[in-house]
C-alpha positions as CSV (number, residue, x, y, z in Angstrom):
1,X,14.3,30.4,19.1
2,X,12.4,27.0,18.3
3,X,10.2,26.1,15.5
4,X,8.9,28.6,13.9
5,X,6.4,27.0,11.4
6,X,5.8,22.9,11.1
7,X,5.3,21.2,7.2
8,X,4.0,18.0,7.1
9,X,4.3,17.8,2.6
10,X,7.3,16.0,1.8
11,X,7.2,17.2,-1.8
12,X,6.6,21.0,-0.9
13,X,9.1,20.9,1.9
14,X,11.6,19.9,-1.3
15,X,10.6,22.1,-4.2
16,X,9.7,25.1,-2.1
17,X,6.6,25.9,-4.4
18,X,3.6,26.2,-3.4
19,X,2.2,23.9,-6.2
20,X,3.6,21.1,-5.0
21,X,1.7,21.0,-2.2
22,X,-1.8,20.0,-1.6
23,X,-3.4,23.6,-1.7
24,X,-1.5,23.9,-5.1
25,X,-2.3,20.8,-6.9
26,X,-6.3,21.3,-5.6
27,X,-6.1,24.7,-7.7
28,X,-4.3,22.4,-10.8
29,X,-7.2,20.0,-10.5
30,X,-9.9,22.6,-10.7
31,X,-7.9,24.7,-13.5
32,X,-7.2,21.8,-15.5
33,X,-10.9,20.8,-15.0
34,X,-12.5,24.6,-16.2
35,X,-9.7,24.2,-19.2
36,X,-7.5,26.8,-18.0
37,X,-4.3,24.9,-17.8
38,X,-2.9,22.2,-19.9
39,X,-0.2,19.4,-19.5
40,X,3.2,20.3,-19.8
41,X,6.2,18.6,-18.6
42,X,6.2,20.4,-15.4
43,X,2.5,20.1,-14.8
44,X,3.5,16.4,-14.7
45,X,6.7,16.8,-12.3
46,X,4.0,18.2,-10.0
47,X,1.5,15.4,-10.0
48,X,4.3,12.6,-9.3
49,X,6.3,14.7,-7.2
50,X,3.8,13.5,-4.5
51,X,4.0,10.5,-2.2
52,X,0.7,10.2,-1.5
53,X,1.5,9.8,2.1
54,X,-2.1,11.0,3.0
55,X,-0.5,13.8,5.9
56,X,-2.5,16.6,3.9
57,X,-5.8,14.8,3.6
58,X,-5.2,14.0,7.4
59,X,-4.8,17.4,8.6
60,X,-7.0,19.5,6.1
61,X,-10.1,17.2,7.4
62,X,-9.7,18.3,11.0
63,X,-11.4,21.6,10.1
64,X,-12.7,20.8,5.9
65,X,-14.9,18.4,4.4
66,X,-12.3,17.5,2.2
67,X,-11.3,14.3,0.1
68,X,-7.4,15.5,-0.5
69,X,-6.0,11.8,-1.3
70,X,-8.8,10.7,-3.3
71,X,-8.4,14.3,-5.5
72,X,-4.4,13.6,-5.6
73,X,-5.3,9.9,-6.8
74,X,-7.9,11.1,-9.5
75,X,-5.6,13.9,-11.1
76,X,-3.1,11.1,-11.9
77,X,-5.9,8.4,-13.3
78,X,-6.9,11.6,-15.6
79,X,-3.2,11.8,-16.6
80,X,-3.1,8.3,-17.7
81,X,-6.7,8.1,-19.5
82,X,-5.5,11.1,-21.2
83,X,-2.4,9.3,-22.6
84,X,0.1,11.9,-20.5
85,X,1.0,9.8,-17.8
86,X,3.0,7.7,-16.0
87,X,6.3,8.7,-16.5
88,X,8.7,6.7,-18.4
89,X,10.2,5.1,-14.9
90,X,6.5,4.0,-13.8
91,X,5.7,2.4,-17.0
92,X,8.9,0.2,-16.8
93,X,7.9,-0.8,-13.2
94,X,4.1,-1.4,-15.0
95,X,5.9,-3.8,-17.7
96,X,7.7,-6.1,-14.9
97,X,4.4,-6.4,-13.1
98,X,2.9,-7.9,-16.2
99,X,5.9,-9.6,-17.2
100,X,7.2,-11.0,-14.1
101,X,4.6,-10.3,-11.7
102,X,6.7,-8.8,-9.5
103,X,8.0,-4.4,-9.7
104,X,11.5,-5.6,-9.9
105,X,11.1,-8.1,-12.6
106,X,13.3,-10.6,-11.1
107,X,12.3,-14.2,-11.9
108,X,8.6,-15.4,-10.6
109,X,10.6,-18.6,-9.7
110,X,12.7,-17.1,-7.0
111,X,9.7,-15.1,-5.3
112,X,9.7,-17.8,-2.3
113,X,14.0,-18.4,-2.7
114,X,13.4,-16.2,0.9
115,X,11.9,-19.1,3.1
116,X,14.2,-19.9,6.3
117,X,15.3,-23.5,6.3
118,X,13.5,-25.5,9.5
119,X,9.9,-23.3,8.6
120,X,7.6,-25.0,6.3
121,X,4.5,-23.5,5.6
122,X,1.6,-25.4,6.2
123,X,-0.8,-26.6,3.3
124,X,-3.8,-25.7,5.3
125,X,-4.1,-22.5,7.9
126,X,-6.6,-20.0,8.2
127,X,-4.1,-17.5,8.1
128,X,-2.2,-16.6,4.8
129,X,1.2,-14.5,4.7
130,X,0.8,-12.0,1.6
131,X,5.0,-11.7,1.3
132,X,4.7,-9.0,-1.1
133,X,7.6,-8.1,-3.9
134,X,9.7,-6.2,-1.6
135,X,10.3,-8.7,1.2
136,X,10.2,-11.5,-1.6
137,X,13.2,-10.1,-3.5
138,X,14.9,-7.2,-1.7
139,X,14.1,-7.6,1.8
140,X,14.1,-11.3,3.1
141,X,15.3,-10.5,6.3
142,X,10.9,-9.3,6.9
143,X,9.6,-12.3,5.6
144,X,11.8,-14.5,7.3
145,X,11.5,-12.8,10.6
146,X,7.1,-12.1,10.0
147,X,7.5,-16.4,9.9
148,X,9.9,-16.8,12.5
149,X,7.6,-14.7,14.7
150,X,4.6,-17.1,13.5
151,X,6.2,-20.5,13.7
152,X,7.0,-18.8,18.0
153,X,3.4,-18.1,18.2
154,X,2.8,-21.9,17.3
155,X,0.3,-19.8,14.2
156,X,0.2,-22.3,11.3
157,X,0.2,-20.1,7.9
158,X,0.4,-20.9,4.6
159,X,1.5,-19.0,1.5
160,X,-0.2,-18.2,-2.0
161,X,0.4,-21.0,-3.9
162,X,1.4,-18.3,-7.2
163,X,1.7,-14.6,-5.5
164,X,1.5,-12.0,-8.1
165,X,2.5,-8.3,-7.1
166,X,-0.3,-6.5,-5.1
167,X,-0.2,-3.6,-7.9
168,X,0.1,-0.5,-5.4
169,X,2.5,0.5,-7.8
170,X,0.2,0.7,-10.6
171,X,-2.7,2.4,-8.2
172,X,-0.7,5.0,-7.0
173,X,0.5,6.0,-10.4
174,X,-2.9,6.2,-11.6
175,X,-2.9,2.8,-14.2
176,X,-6.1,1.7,-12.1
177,X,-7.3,-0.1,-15.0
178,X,-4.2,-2.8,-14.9
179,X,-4.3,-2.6,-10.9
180,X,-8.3,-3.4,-10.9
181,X,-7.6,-6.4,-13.0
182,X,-5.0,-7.6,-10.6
183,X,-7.3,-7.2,-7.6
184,X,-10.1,-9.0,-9.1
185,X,-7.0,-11.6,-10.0
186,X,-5.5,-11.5,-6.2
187,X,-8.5,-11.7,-4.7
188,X,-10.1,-14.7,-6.5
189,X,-6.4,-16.7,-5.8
190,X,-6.9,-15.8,-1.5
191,X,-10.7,-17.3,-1.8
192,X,-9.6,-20.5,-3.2
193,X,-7.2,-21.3,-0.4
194,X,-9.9,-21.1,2.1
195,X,-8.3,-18.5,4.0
196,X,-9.9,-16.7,6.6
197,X,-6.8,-13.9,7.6
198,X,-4.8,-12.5,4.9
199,X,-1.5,-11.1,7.1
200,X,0.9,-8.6,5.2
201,X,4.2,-7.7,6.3
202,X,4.1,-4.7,3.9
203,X,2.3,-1.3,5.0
204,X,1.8,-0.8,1.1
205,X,0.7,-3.9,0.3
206,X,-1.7,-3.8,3.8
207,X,-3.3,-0.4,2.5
208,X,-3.5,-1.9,-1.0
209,X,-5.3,-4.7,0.1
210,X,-7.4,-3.4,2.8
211,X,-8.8,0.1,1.0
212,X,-7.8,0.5,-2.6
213,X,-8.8,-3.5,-4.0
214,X,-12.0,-2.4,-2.0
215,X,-12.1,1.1,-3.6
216,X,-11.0,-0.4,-6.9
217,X,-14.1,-3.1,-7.0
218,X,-16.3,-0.4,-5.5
219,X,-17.3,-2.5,-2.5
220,X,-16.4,-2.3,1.0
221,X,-13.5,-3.5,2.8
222,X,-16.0,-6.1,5.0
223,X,-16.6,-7.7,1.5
224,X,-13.5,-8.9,0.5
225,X,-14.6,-12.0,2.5
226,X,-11.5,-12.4,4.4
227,X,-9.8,-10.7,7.4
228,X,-7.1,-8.2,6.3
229,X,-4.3,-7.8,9.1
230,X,-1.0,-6.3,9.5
231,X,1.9,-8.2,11.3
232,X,2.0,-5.7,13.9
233,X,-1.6,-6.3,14.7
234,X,-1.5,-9.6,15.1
235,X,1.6,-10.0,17.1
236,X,-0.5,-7.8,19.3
237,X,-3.2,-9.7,19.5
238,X,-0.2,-12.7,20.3
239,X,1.6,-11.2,22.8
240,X,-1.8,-10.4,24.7
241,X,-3.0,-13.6,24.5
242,X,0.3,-15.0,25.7
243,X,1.0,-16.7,22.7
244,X,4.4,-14.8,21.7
245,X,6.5,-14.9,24.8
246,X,9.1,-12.5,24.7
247,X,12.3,-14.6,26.1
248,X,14.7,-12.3,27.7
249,X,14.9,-8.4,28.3
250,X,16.6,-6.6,25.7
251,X,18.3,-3.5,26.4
252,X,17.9,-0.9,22.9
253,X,17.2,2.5,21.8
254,X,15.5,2.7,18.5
255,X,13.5,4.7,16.6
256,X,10.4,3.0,15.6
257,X,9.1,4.1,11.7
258,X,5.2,4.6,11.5
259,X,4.4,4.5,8.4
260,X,1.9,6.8,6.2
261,X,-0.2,3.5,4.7
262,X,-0.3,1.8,8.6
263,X,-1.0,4.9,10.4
264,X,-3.4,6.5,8.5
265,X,-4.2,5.3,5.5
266,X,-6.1,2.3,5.9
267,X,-9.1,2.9,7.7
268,X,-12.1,0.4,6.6
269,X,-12.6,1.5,3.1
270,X,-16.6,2.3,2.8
271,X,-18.1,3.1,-0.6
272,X,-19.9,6.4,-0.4
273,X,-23.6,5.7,-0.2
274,X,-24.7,10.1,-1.8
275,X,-24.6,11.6,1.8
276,X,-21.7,13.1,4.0
C-alpha cells in the first residue's frame, strides 16, 4: 500500500521512456557530442518534450556535481545553431515577438488596455511593474490585482513607457541569439527610467530577468544595476513593515501553486569564475 516510487520529470512521467528524462537526454547530449547519434524527428520530440522546470537539476545536485538545466538548455541552442530547431510552433511564437513584441502577437497598442480605472501609474517611482505578455493580454485579472495591491501599500510604481516581451520564450527554446538582443534591448529601456526595483508579476519573466538576461550577457545578476523582485517578495516585505494591512479575516481553503522559475530557479545568477 502507499507510494511505491516518487517522479519528479513531468515529460518522463508522460512518455514513459527513459529518454525523456534527465538521465536520458544527458546520454543524447554526450552521443550526439562523440557523433554517435544524429537528429531525427524524434531526437527532437525529446529535447522539447521538456519543461525545463529545473526538478532534475534540483535533485541530482544533492548527491552530483551536476549542471542538468544548463546541459538541457545547451542541447536546444545546439539544435538551433545547427538549423534543426525550434519546432514549427516555437518559431511562430519567435515571429510575434519580433513582430508584435509580445508571444501572442496581439496589437503592441493594447499591451496596457489592462490598467484598472481609478490607478494611475506614476511618472516617477523607484519601483517599475514589468507586466509581462501574459498578464498584459490573457491574464489582466494579475496585473490589475499586482497594482491594486501597490496602490493599498501607498507604493508609487510606474510602467515601461514601451514594454517589449521578456523573450523567455525564445531562451527556453534555445534562439538565445534573438533573446540576448532583447535583454541588451530591455535592460537599456529599465536604466533610462531611473528605476531602482524592477517588480514582476510573472515567475517566467522574474527568472528571465533575474538569471538568464544575467547568463545571456555573461555578468552577474548584482550587475544588472537594478533590484529584481517578485510580487510575492515584496508584498512580504509590505505586510511586515505594516504597510499592506490585511482588512478583515477571510475564511478559504486553497491550494497555493509554487512555481518551478520562483522556487527554484532563480537563485542569484553568478558567472562561473574556472573553479567549483
Amino acid at each position: 500500500p502507499g507510494v511505491t516510487f516518487s517522479t519528479r520529470c513531468p515529460s518522463a512521467t508522460k512518455y514513459l521512456f527513459d529518454s525523456y528524462g534527465a538521465y536520458g537526454k544527458m546520454r543524447i547530449g554526450l552521443a550526439m557530442l562523440e557523433g554517435r547519434l544524429d537528429y531525427s524527428d524524434e531526437l527532437l520530440k525529446i529535447l522539447y518534450a521538456c519543461t525545463l522546470c529545473g526538478a532534475c537539476d534540483v535533485g541530482c545536485k544533492r548527491n552530483l556535481d551536476l549542471e542538468i538545466e544548463l546541459t538541457l538548455e545547451a542541447l536546444r541552442i545546439k539544435a538551433v545553431r545547427d538549423g534543426k530547431g525550434p519546432m514549427p510552433q516555437h518559431k511562430k511564437v519567435a515571429q510575434n515577438i519580433s513582430t508584435k513584441h509580445n508571444r501572442f502577437g496581439s496589437p503592441h497598442q493594447d499591451r496596457n488596455k489592462w490598467l484598472p480605472a481609478g490607478i494611475k501609474p506614476s511618472p516617477k517611482a523607484e519601483v517599475l511593474y514589468f507586466v509581462g505578455c501574459s498578464a498584459s493580454y490573457t491574464s489582466p485579472e494579475i496585473a490589475q490585482a499586482t497594482v491594486k495591491i501597490l496602490n493599498a501599500s501607498g507604493t508609487p510604481f510606474m510602467l515601461m513607457p514601451d514594454e517589449w516581451c521578456c523573450g523567455n520564450v525564445l531562451y527556453s527554446v534555445g534562439m538565445i541569439d534573438e533573446a540576448r538582443e532583447l535583454a541588451r534591448r530591455n535592460i537599456e529601456a529599465v536604466k533610462k527610467t531611473g528605476a531602482k526595483t524592477l517588480l514582476l508579476s510573472c515567475a517566467e519573466g522574474y527568472r528571465m530577468w533575474k538569471v538568464d538576461y544575467p547568463k545571456l550577457l555573461n555578468i552577474s545578476t548584482e550587475d544588472l544595476g537594478f533590484k529584481v523582485v517578485h510580487l510575492v517578495e515584496l508584498a512580504d516585505e509590505l505586510i511586515k513593515k505594516g504597510a499592506l494591512k490585511l482588512a478583515n479575516r477571510v475564511d478559504l481553503r486553497l491550494t497555493y501553486h509554487d512555481s518551478c522559475s520562483l522556487s527554484r530557479l532563480s537563485e542569484p545568477w553568478v558567472p562561473w569564475q574556472g573553479e567549483r
